[in-house]
C-alpha positions in Angstrom: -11.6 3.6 31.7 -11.1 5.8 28.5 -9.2 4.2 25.4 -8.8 5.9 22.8 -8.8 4.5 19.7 -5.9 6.2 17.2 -3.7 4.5 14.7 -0.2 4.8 15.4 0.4 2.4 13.2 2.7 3.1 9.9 1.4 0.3 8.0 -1.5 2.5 7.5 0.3 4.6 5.2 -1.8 5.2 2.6 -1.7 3.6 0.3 -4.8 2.5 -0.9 -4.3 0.0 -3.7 -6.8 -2.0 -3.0 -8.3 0.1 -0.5 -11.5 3.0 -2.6 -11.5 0.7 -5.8 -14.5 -0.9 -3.6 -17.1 0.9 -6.0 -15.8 -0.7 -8.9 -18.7 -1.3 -11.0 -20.8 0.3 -9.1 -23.7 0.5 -11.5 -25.2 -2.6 -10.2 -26.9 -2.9 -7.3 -25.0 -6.4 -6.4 -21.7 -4.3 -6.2 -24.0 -1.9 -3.5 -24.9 -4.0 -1.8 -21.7 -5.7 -1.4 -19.7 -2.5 -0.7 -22.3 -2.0 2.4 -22.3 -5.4 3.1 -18.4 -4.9 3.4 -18.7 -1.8 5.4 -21.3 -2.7 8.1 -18.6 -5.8 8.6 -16.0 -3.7 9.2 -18.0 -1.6 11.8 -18.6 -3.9 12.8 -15.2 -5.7 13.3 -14.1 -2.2 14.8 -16.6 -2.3 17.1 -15.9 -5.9 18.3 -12.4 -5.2 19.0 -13.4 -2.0 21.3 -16.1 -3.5 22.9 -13.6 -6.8 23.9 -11.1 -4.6 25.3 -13.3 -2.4 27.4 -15.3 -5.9 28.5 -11.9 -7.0 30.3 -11.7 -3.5 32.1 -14.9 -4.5 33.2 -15.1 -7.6 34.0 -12.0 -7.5 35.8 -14.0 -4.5 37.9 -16.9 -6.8 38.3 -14.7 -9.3 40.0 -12.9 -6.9 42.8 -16.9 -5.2 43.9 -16.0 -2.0 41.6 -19.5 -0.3 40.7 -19.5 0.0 36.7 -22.2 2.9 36.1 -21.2 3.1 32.6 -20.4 0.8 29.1 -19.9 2.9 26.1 -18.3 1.9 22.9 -18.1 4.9 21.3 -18.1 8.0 23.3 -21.4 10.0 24.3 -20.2 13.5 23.8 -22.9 16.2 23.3 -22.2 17.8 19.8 -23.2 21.2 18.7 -23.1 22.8 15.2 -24.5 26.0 15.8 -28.3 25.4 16.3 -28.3 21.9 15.6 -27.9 19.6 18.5 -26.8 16.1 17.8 -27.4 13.0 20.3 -24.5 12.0 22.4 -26.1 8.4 22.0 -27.1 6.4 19.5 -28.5 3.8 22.0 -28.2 2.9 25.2 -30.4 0.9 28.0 -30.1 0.3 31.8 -29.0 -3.3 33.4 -28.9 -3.4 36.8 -26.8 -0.8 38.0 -24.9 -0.3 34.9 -25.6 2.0 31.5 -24.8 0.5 28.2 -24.8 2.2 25.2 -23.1 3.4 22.0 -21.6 6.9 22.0 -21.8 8.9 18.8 -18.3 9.3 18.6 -16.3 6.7 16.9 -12.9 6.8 18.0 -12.9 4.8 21.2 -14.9 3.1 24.3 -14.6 3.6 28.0 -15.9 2.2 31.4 -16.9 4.5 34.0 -16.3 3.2 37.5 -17.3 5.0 40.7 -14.6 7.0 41.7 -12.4 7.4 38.6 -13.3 9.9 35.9 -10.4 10.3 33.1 -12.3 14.3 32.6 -9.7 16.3 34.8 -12.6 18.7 35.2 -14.6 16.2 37.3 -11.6 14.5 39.4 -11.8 16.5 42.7 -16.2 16.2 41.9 -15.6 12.5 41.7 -13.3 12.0 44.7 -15.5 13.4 46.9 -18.5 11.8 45.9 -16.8 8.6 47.0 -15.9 9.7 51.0 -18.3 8.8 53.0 -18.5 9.9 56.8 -18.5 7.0 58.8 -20.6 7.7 62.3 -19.2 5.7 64.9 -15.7 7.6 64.6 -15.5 10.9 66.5 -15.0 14.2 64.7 -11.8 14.4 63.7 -10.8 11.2 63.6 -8.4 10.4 61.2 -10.5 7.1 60.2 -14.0 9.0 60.1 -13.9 9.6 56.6 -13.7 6.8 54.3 -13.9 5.6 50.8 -17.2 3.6 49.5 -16.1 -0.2 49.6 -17.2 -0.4 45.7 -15.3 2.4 44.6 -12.0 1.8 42.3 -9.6 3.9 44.9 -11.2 2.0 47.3 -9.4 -1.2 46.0 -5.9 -2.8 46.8 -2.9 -1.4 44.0 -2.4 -4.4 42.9 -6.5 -5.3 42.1 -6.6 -1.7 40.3 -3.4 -2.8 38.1 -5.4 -5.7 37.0 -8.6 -3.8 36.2 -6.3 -1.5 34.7 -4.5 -4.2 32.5 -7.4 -6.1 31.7 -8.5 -4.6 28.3 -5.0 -4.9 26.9 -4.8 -8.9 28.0 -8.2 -9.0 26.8 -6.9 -7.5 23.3 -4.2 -9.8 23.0 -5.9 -12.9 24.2 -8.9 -12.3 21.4 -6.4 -11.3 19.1 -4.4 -14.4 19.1 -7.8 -16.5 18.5 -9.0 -14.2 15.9 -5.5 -14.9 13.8 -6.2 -18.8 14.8 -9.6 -18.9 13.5 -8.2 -17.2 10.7 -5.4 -19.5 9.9 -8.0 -22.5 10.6 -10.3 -20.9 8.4 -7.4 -20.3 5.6 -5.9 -16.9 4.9 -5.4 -15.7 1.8 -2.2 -13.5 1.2 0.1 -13.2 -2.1 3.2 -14.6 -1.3 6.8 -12.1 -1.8 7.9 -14.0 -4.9 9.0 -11.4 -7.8 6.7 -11.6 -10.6 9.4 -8.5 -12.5 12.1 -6.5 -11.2 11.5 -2.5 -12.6 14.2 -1.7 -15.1 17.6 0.2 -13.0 15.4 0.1 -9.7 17.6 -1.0 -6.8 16.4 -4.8 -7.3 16.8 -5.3 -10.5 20.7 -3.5 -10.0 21.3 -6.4 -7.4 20.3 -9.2 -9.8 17.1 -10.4 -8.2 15.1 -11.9 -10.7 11.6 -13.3 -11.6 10.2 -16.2 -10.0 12.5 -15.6 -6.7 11.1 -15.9 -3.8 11.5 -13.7 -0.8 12.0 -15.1 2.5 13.7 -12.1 4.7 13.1 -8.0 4.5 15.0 -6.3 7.7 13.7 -8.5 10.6 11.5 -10.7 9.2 12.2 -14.2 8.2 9.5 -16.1 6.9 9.1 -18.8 4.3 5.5 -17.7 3.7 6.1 -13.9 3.7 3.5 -12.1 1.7 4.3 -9.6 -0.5 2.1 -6.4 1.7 4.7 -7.4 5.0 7.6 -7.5 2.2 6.7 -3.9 1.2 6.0 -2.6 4.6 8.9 -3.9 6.2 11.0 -1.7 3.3 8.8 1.1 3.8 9.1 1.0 7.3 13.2 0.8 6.7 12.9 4.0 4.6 11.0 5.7 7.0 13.7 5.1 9.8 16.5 5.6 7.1 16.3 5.7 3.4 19.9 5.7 2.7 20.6 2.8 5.0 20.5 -0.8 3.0 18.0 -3.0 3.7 18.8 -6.6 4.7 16.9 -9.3 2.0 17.2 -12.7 1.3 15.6 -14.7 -1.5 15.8 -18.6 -2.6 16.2 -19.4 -6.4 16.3 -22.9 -7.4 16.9 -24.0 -3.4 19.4 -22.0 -3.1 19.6 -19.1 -0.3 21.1 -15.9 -0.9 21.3 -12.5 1.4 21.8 -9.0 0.3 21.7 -5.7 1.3 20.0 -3.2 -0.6 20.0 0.2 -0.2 16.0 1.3 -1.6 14.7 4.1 -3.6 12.2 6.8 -2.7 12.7 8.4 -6.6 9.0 6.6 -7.3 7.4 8.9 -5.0 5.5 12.0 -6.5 7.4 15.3 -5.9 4.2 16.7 -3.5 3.6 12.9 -1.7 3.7 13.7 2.3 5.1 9.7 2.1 8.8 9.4 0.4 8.2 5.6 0.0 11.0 3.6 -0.2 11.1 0.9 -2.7 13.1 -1.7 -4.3 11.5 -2.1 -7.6 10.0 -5.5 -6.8 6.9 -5.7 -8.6 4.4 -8.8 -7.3 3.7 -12.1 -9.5 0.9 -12.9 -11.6 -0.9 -16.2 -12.9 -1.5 -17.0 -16.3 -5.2 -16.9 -15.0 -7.5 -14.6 -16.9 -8.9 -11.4 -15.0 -11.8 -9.2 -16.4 -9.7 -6.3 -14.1 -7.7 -3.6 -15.2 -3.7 -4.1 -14.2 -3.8 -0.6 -13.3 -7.1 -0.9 -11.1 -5.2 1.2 -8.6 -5.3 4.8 -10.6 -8.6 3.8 -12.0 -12.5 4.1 -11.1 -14.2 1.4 -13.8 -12.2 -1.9 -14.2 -14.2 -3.7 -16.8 -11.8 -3.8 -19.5 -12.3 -5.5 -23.0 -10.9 -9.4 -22.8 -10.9 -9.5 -26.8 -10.5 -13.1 -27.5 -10.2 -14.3 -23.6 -12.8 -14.9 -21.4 -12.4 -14.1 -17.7 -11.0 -17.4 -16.0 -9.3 -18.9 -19.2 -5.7 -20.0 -18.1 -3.3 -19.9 -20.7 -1.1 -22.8 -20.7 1.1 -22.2 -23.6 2.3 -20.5 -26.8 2.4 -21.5 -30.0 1.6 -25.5 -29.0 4.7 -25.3 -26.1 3.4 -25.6 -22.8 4.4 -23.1 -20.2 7.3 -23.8 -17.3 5.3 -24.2 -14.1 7.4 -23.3 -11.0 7.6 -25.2 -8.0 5.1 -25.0 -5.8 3.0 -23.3 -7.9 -0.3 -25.1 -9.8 -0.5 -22.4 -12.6 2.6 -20.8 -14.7 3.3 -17.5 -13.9 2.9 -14.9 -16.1 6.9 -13.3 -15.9 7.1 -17.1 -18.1 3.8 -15.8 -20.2 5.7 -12.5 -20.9 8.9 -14.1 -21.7 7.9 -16.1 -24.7 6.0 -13.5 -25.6 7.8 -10.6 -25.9 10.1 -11.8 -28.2 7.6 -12.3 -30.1 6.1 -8.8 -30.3 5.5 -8.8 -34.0 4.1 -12.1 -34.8 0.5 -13.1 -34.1 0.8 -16.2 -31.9 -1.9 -19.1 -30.8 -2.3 -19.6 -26.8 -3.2 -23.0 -25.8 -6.1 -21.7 -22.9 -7.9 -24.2 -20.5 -11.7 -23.1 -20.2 -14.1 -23.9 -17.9 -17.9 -23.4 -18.9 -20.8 -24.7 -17.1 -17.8 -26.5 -14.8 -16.6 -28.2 -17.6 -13.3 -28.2 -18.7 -12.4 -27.9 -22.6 -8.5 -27.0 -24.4 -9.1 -24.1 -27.1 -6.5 -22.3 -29.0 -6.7 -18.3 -28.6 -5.3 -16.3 -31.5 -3.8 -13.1 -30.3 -2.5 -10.7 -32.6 0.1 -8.3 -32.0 -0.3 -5.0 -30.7 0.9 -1.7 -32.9 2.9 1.2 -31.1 1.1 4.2 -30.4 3.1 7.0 -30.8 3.4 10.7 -31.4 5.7 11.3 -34.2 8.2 12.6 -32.4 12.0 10.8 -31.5 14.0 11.9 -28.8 17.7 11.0 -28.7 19.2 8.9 -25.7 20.9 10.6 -23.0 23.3 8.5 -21.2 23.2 5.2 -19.0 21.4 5.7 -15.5 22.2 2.3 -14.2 23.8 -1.1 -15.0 23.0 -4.6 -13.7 25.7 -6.5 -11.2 26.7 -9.6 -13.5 25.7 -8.4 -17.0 26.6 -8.1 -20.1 27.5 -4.2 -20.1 29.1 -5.0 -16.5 31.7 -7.1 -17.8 32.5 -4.8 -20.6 33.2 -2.2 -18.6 29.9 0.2 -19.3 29.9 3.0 -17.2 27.4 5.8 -16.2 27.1 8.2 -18.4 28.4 6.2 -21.1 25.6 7.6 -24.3 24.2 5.5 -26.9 25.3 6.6 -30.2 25.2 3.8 -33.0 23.0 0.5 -33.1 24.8 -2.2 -35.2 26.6 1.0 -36.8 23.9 2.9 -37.6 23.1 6.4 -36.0 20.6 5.3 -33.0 17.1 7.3 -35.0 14.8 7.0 -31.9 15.9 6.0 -28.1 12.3 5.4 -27.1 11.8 3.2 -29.7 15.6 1.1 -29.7 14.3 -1.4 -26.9 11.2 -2.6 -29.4 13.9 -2.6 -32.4 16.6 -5.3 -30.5 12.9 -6.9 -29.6 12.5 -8.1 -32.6 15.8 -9.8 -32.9 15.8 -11.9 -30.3 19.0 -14.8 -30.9 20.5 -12.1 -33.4 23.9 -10.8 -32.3 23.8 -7.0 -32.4 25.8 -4.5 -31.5 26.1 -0.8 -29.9 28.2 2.0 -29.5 28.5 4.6 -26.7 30.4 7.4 -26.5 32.5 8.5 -22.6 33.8 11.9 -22.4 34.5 14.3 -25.6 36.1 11.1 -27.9 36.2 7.9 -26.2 33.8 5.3 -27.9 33.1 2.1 -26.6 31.8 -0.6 -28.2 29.1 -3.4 -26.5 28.2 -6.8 -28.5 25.6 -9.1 -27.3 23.0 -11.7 -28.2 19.7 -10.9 -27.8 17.9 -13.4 -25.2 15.2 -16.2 -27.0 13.4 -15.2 -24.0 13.6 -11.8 -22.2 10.6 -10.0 -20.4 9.3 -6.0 -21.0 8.3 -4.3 -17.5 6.1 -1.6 -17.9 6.9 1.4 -16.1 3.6 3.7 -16.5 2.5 2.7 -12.9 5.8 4.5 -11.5 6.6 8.1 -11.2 10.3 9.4 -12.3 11.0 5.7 -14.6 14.3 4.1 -13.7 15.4 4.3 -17.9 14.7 2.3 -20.6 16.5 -1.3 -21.1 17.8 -2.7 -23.9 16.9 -6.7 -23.7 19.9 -9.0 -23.1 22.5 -5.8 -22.3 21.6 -5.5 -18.2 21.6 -1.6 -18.5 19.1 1.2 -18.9 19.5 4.5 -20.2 17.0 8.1 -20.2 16.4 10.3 -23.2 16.7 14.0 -23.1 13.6 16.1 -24.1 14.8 17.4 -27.1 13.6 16.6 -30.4 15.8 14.1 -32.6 13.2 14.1 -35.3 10.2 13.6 -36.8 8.4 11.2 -38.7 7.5 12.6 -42.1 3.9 11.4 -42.2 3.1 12.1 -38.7 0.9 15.0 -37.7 3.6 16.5 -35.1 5.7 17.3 -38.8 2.5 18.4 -40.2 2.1 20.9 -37.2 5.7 21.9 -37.6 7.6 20.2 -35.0 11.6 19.7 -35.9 14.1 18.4 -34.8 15.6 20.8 -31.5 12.6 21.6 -30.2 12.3 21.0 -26.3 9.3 19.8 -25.2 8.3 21.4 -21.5 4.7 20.6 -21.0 1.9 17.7 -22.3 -1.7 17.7 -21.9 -4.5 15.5 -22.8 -7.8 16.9 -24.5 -10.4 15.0 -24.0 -13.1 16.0 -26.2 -15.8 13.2 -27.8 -17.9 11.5 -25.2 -16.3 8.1 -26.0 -12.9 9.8 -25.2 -14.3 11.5 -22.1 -15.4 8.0 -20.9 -12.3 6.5 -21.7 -10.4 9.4 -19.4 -13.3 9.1 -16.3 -13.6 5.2 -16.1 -9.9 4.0 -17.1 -7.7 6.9 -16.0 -9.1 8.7 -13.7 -6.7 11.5 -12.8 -7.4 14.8 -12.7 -3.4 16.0 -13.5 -4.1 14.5 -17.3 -6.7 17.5 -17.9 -3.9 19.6 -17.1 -1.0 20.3 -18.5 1.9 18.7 -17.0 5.0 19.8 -16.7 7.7 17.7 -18.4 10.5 16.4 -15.5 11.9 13.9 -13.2 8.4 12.6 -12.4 7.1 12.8 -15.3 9.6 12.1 -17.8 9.6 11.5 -21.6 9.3 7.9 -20.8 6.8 8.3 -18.6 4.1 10.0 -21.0 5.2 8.0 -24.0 4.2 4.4 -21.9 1.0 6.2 -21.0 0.2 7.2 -24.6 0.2 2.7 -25.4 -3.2 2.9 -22.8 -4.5 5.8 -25.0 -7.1 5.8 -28.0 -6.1 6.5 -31.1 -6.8 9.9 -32.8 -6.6 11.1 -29.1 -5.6 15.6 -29.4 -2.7 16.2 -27.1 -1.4 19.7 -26.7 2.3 20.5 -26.3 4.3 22.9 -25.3 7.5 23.0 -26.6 10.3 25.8 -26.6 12.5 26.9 -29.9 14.7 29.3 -29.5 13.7 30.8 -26.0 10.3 30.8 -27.2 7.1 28.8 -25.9 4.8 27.5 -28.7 1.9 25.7 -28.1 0.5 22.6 -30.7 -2.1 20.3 -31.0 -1.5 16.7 -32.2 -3.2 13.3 -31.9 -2.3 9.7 -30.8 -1.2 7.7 -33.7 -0.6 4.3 -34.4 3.4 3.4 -35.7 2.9 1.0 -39.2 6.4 -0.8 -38.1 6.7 -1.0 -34.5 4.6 -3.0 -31.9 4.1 -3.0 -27.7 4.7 -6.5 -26.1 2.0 -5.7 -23.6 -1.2 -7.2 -25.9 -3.3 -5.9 -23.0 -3.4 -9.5 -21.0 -5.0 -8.6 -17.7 -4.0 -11.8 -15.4 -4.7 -12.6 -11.9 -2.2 -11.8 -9.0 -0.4 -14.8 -7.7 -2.5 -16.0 -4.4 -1.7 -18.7 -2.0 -4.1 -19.8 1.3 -2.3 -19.8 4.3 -4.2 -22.9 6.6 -3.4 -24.4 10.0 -2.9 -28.1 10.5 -5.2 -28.1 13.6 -6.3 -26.7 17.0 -2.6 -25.8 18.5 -0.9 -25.3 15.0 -3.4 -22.4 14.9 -3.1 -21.1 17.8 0.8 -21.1 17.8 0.1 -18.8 14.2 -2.1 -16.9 16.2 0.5 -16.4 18.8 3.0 -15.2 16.5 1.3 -13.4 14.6 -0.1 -11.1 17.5 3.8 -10.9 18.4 4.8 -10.0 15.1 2.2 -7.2 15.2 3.5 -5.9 18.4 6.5 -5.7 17.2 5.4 -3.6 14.0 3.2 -1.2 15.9 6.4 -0.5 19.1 9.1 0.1 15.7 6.6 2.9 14.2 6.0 4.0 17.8 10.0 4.4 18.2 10.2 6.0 15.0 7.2 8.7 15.4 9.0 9.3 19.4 12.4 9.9 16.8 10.4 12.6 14.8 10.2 10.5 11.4 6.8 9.3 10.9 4.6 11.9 11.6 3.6 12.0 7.8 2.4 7.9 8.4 0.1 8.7 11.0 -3.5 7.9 9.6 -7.1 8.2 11.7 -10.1 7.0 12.0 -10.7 7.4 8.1 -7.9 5.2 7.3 -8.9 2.7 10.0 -12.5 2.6 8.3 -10.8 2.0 4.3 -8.8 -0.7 5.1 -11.1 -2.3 7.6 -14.2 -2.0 4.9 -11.4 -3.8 3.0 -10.4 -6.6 5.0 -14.1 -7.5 4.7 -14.7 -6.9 0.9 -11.8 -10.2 0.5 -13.5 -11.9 3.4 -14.4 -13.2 7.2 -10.6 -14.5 7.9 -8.5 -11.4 5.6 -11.2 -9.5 8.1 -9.8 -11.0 11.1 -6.5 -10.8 10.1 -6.8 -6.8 10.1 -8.7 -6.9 13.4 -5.6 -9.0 15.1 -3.3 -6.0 13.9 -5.8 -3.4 15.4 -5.6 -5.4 18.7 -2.4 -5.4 18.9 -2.0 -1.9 18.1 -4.7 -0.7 20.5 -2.9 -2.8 23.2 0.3 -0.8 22.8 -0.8 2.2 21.8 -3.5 2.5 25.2 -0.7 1.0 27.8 1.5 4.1 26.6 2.4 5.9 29.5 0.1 9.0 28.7 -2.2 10.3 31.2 -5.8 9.0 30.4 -4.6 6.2 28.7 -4.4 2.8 30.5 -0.7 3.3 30.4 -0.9 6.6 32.4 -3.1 4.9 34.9 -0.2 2.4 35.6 2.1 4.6 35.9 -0.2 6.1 38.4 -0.5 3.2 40.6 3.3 2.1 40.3 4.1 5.7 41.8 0.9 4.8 44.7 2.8 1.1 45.1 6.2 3.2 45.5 5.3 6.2 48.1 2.5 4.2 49.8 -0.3 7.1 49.3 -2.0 7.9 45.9 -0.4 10.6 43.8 -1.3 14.3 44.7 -4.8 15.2 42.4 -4.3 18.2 41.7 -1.2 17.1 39.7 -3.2 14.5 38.3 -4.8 16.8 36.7 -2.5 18.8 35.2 -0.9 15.8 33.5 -3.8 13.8 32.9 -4.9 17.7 30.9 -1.7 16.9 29.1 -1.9 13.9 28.0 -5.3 14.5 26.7 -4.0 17.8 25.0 -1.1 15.3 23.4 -3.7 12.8 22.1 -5.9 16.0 20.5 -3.1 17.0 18.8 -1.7 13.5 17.7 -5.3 12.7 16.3 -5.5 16.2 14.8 -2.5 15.4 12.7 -3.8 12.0 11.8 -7.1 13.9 10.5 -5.1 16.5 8.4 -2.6 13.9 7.0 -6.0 11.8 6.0 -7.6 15.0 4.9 -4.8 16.1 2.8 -4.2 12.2 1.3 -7.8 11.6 0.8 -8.4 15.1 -1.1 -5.7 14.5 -3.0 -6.7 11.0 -4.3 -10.1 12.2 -5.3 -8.9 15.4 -7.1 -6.6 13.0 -9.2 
């Protein structure tokens, strides 16, 4: 019985955010070790969940008298590359009258049984190696030739259904007590509550705010949804129909409320095979301490410098208050972190942090100063509001888009990308702002600025939602024209003024320390280039990427005057007034352990959790049979990255993933395709139906088909891998 092994599944969509960050650190051999260690459990997890499904093919075979000459996980398929001549095997041994083995190809496992062979080429060879001529019948005789007794045609329909069947009952059977060992064991997961809501995204439009907590996305309701089924539930909406709302419900302070959103794909880059759809939900964090970058996704190295933290401090308060700590929760979150401290951008505060040395617990105050505003010397002028909050401030006075920011508190607005860190610093001040509709009409906005209010950083997102004001509950984007200049910087120094349009952006790293810096925290190749200016990569977008740069930094610009292209050099400089709220806190995601009460709680989880899997893999399977996820297919490559990372977070995140990859290989093998498990039913139904076995030669022909389907299904998983992973590395 041939199964091959291909991921249909759209959750395997590549993104890889915590997926090839597996060499972080790699300059120890501890981290080597535990990257292979990682790997050689995810082999061998693979090859668990092959092996068990091609064991129920054959012991159900055992059980009606069918001869098993063969075993294989992993196929033994002679390869040649020109002279060189590989193995088919990389072992294999006889017992009794079977051959086990492991075949050098990966994707798959199979049982041979006498008289079935899923190569069309050896059908009619195989069929007649099972007839037999039985002597005591006279020539001719319609009886005289026979099938051997232990041969699969030889058996009943209904026993060759069940040897047929087996592997996928033996898939879902394994994969319900894998998820029950799991949940006994405890399974980690970070749980959909909304650590920030990205400024204008479609989430933060609908009100949602920090600290809720999701319990519904489309068809899933769950009161412990993690955040990954949260985001592949929307991804998986976007895929069927990105303009179509999705259904979500979240709880805030016990109480229930259901939406429907409609998601954005804008986040996606402009080349990305995968428009993903998002809502702008961004996960929660701890107060915790991490000695990781919060950007370990675009980056190589993720050792970053803790300054006055120490990896595993826990900061409790600010400034001698303690911290709100939410319900359910044993540490504050850090959306509560950022919203005393944003507000408090300019002063240097003291963080009441609980240590633990030597397993001792100890209270120390942390002074953290604030951090200055890197910036370029050049000031762009706002454009226009891109989106406005339901409920807010500039709702109920009747903002509109397109409405422009002209005047703060009467004053001419002198920088838009520098306006949100200005109404920062008056947090409780009253404040006021003017926008201009059409040729004339002004329209005038007062508000308080929140005690507390919270900064989301943006730089992880392509094509930035806008820039929002704190307190207002509206966002606006900045053209690309030069406002001004700031007299002492070195872009007036280099001649910049005010009109220029800037078109293009580089960084030139040039020092070693620099070089570093671009290899081990950045690591993308499209910053050695120059970049166009646009909807991806807006104004906004390189101007939150320059706070993550060093000082003194050359960046060449292109910028046109007059219909003309000139090209300047300038450096990353450091603004004597102005300061970023992010001081650079890298803080552990929010984590919760997800743990059975007992023998049949478990198993229940299990249960559902192999139905919930179904569920996913026959909704991606309807949508690639609808033509729209033929971009999501991944391979054996993908398989391999997120199984090698199941294991790097451990045994029961690792049996998680193989309980998904059961599922899917139950569905995807009883698909009714020729050489599949699924085309072998279909098969026998049509034998149970006319009473005689279906003609071989057009067996054949469709069983060729179905093979030359598969080829070219896992041929566009290999070139969607090939074209994600080459894309990744290259930056």
């Amino acid at each position: 019985m041939l199964d091959c092994l291909m991921r249909g599944n759209g959750f395997f969509h590549f993104d890889l955010s915590q997926g090839l960050i597996l060499a972080a650190e790699a300059s120890t051999w501890e981290s080597w070790l535990t990257f292979f260690y990682s790997i050689l459990m995810g082999v061998l997890g693979l090859g668990f969940v092959i092996f068990v499904h091609e064991l129920g093919h054959f012991l159900a075979a055992k059980a009606f008298g069918v001869k098993c000459e063969k075993f294989y996980v992993g196929f033994d398929v002679p390869i040649s590359i020109g002279p060189i001549r590989l193995p088919s095997k990389l072992a294999h041994f006889q017992w009794g009258e079977t051959e086990y083995g492991i075949g050098i190809i990966p994707l798959g496992g199979y049982v041979k049984m006498l008289g079935q062979d899923d190569d069309p080429r050896r059908l009619k060879e195989e069929a007649e190696r099972v007839r037999e001529q039985d002597p005591n019948m006279p020539e001719g005789h319609s009886e005289r030739v026979k099938l051997n007794p232990r041969s699969f045609p030889a058996k009943p329909v209904f026993a060759r259904m069940i040897i047929i069947s087996a592997g996928v009952v033996m898939n879902l059977i394994t994969g319900v007590l894998m998820a029950a060992i799991a949940f006994m064991m405890g399974v980690p997961y970070e749980p959909a509550v909304v650590g920030a809501v990205m400024p204008g995204d479609p989430a933060w439009r609908a009100g949602l705010q920090p600290g809720d907590r999701i319990v519904q996305v489309g068809s899933i309701t769950d009161n412990q949804l993690s955040f990954n089924d949260m985001s592949q539930k929307v991804a998986i909406a976007g895929i069927r129909d990105s303009k179509s709302p999705v259904p979500v419900a979240y709880e805030r302070d016990g109480k229930r409320t259901t939406l429907e959103i409609v998601g954005t794909t804008a986040h996606s880059p402009a080349d990305a095979r995968i428009k993903a759809l998002r809502l702008g939900i961004i996960a929660a964090r701890t107060t915790k301490v991490n000695d990781k970058h919060p950007f370990e996704t675009y980056i190589r190295k993720s050792k970053i410098d803790l300054g006055p933290l120490q990896a595993g401090d826990v900061i409790l308060g600010v400034n001698g208050t303690p911290l709100p700590i939410d319900s359910g929760n044993e540490l504050p979150l850090a959306y509560q972190l950022d919203r005393v401290l944003h507000p408090r951008l300019n002063e240097t505060v003291t963080l009441q942090v609980r240590r633990t040395n030597d397993k001792k617990e100890q209270q120390v105050d942390v002074e953290l100063k604030p951090l200055p505003l890197k910036t370029l010397g050049i000031r762009f002028e706002p454009q226009g509001i891109v989106a406005i909050a339901e409920g807010s401030v500039a709702e109920k006075a009747g903002v509109q888009i397109g409405d422009k920011p002209i005047r703060f508190n009467g004053n001419p607005i002198e920088d838009a990308l520098a306006m949100p860190l200005v109404i920062a610093g008056m947090a409780g001040q009253s404040v006021t702002l003017d926008l201009q509709r059409g040729e004339s009409e002004i329209v005038t906005l007062s508000w308080t600025v929140p005690q507390q209010f919270q900064f989301v950083e943006t730089v992880s997102q392509f094509s930035p939602s806008g820039l929002e004001l704190p307190g207002s509950g509206m966002t606006y984007k900045m053209t690309d024209r030069v406002q001004s200049v700031a007299p002492d910087s070195l872009a007036a120094k280099k001649g910049i003024v005010a009109g220029d349009v800037i078109k293009q952006v580089q960084f030139l790293f040039q020092t070693d320390q620099q070089k570093d810096f671009h290899k081990e925290v950045l690591g993308a190749k499209s910053f050695l280039e120059k970049t166009p200016v646009d909807a991806a990569h807006s104004i906004q977008y390189f101007f939150e990427w320059t706070q993550w740069l060093p000082v003194g930094l050359p960046i060449a610009i292109d910028l046109e005057r007059e219909g003309k292209i000139k090209s300047v050099e300038i450096a990353v400089e450091q603004d004597p007034k102005l300061h970023w709220p992010d001081r650079g806190l890298a803080l552990v995601p929010l984590r919760k352990m997800y743990t059975a009460d007992g023998l049949i709680p478990a198993l229940s989880l299990g249960g559902a959790e192999v139905w919930r899997r179904l569920g996913d893999v026959a909704e991606f399977l309807m949508l690639l049979v609808r033509g729209k996820a033929f971009n999501a297919i991944g391979g054996p490559g993908t398989i391999a990255v997120q199984a090698t990372d199941a294991a790097s977070r451990g045994f029961s995140p690792l049996l998680m993933f193989l309980t998904l990859l059961s599922a899917n290989l139950a569905i995807v093998n009883f698909l009714p395709i020729p050489a599949l498990d699924g085309g072998h039913m279909v098969f026998l139904t049509a034998e149970a139906i006319l009473g005689r076995p279906v003609d071989e030669e057009l067996q054949m022909k469709l069983t060729l088909g179905g093979i030359f389907a598969l080829l070219c299904l896992m041929g566009l998983a290999l070139f969607n891998e090939f074209s994600f992973f080459s894309r990744y590395f290259t930056g």
